[in-house]
C-alpha positions in Angstrom: -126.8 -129.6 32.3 -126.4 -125.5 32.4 -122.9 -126.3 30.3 -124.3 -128.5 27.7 -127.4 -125.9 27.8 -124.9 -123.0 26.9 -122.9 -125.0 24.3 -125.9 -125.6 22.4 -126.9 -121.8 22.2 -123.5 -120.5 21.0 -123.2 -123.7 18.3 -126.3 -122.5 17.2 -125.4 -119.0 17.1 -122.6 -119.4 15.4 -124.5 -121.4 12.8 -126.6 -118.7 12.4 -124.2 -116.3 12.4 -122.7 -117.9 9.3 -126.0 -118.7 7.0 -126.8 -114.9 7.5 -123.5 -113.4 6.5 -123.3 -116.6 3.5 -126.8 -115.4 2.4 -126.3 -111.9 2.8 -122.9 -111.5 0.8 -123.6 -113.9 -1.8 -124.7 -111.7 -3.7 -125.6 -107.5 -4.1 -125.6 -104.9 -6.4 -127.5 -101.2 -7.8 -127.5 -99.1 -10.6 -125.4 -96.6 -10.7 -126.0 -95.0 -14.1 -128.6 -93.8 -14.7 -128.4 -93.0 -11.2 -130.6 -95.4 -9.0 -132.7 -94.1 -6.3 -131.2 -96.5 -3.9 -128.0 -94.7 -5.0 -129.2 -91.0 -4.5 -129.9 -92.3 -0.9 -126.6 -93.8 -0.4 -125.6 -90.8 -1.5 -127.7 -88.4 0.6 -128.6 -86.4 -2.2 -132.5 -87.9 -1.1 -133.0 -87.7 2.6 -135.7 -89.5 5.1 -134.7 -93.1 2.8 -134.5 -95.5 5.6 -132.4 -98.4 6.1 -131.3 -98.1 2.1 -129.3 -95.4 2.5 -126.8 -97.6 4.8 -127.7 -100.6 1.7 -128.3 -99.5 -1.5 -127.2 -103.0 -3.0 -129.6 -104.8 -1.2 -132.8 -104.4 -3.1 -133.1 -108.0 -4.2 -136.3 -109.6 -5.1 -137.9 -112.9 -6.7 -136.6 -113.2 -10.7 -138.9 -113.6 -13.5 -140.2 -110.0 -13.7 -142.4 -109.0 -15.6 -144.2 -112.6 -14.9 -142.9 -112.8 -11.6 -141.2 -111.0 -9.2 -142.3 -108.0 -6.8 -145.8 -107.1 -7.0 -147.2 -103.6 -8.7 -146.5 -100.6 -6.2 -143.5 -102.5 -4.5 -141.2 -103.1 -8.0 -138.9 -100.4 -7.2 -138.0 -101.8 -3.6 -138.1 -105.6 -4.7 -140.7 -106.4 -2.9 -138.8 -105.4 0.6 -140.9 -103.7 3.1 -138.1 -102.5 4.7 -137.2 -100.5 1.9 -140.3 -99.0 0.8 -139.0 -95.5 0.5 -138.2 -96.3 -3.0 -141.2 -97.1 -3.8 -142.6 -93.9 -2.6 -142.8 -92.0 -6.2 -142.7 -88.3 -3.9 -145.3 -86.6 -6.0 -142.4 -87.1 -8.6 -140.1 -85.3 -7.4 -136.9 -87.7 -7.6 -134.1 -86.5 -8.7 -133.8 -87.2 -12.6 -130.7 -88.1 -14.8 -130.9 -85.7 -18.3 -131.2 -87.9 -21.3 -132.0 -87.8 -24.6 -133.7 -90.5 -27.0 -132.0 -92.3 -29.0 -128.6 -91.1 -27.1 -125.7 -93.7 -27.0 -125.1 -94.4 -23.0 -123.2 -96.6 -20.4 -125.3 -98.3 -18.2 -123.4 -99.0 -14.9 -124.1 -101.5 -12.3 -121.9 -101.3 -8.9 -121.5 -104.9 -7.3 -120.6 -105.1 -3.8 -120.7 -109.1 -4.4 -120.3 -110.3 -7.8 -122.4 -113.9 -8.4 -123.4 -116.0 -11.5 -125.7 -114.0 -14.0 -128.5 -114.6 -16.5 -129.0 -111.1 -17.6 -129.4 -107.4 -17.2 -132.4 -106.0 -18.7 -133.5 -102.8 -18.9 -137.5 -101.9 -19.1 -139.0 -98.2 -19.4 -142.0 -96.7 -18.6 -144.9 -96.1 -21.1 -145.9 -93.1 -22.5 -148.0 -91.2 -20.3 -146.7 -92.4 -17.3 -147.7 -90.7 -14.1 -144.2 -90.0 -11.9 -146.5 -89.0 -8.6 -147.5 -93.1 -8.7 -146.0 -96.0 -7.4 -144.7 -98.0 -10.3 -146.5 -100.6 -11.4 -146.5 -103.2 -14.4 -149.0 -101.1 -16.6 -146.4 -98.3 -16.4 -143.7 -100.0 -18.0 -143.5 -100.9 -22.0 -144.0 -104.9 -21.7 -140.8 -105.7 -23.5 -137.0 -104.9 -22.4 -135.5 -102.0 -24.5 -132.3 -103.9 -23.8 -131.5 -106.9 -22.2 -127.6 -107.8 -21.9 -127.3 -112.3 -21.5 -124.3 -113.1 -19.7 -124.8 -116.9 -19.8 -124.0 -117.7 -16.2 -120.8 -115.6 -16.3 -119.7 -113.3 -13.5 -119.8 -109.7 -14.1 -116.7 -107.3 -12.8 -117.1 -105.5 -9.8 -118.2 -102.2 -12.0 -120.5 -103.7 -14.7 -120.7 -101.5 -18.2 -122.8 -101.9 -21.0 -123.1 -99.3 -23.9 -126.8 -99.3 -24.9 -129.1 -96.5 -26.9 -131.7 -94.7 -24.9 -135.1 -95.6 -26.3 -136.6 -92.7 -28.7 -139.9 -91.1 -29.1 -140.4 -90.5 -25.4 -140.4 -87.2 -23.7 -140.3 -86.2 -20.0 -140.2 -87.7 -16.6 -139.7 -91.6 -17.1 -138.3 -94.4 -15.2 -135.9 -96.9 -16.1 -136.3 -99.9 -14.2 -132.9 -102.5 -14.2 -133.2 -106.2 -13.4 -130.2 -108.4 -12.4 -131.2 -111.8 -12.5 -128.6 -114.2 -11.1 -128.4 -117.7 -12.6 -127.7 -119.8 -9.5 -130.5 -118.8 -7.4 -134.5 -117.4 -7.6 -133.6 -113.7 -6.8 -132.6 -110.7 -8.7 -132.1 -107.4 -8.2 -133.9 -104.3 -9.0 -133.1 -100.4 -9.4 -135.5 -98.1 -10.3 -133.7 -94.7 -12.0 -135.5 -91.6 -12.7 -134.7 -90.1 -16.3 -135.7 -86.9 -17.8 -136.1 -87.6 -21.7 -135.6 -84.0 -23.0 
C-alpha cells in the first residue's frame, strides 16, 4: 500500500512538473526599446523590483486590451500581483528613454520563447498624463499609434519594428506595448517610460 501510495505522488509530480515548465516556457517576452521597466529591473538600474528583476519576460496577462485585459492600476504588471512593482508609478520617477515626436525609431521586443503572434501594438499616454499615478485606461490615447499584424507568424528571438514616435506630445509619457499571441488568451505587456522633449 505505502509503495503504490509513493508511486502515485512522484507520477503526479512529475505530471506537474511538466505542465508548469510547458506552460511557463511556451511563451515570454519584454520590451526592450524603449527600455521597459521590467527591463531596467532586470537590469538593476531600478532597485527594490521584486521577483521581476529575476523575470522580466514574464508579465503576461489576458489579450484584448483595451476591452479586456488587466484592469486600470495593474496594466503595467498584467494583471500579476506578484509583480506589482511596475505598477508602482514612484512619484514618476522611472527612469525615462529621450525621444522626440515624430522621430523614426526601432521598437525592440527580446523573446526568451518565441510563440504564434497576432500583433504588437503600441498605445501612449494622453496629454496631461500624471506620471506619479498608476496607469490606467483614461491615461492612454484609445487607439494604437502603431500596431504591427503578424498573422499567426512567429517573431525572431529579437523582434524589430521601425515605427515614428507619435508628435505633438511633450514630457513624461508612457508607452505601453502589447504582444498578443494567436494560439492562446494571453499577451504580454511592457510599460516604458519616454521623455518626449
Amino acid at each position: 500500500m505505502r509503495k503504490r501510495f509513493s508511486a502515485a505522488v512522484i507520477g503526479l509530480g512529475v505530471v506537474g512538473v511538466s505542465l508548469l515548465s510547458t506552460s511557463s516556457a511556451s511563451s515570454h517576452g519584454y520590451s526592450d526599446a524603449p527600455v521597459s521597466r521590467q527591463a531596467l529591473c532586470a537590469q538593476g538600474a531600478v532597485k527594490n523590483c521584486g521577483a521581476i528583476q529575476y523575470e522580466p519576460q514574464s508579465v503576461e496577462g489576458p489579450k484584448g486590451f483595451p476591452g479586456a485585459g488587466p484592469a486600470d492600476g495593474k496594466i503595467c504588471s498584467g494583471g500579476n500581483e506578484g509583480f506589482a512593482e511596475l505598477d508602482d508609478p514612484r512619484g514618476g520617477d522611472w527612469p525615462a528613454t529621450k525621444l522626440s515626436g515624430g522621430q523614426g525609431y526601432t521598437f525592440t521586443w527580446r523573446l526568451t520563447a518565441r510563440h504564434a503572434t497576432t500583433d504588437f501594438a503600441y498605445f501612449i499616454t494622453k496629454d496631461g498624463y500624471d506620471p506619479s499615478k498608476p496607469l490606467t485606461r483614461a491615461d492612454l490615447e484609445p487607439e494604437p499609434f502603431m500596431k504591427v499584424p503578424m498573422g499567426g507568424k512567429q517573431p525572431d528571438a529579437t523582434w524589430q519594428q521601425q515605427g515614428t514616435v507619435p508628435t505633438g506630445k511633450k514630457g513624461h509619457h508612457v508607452i505601453l506595448g502589447v504582444w498578443n499571441i494567436a494560439d492562446t488568451g494571453n499577451a504580454f505587456y511592457a510599460c516604458s517610460d519616454v521623455d518626449l522633449s
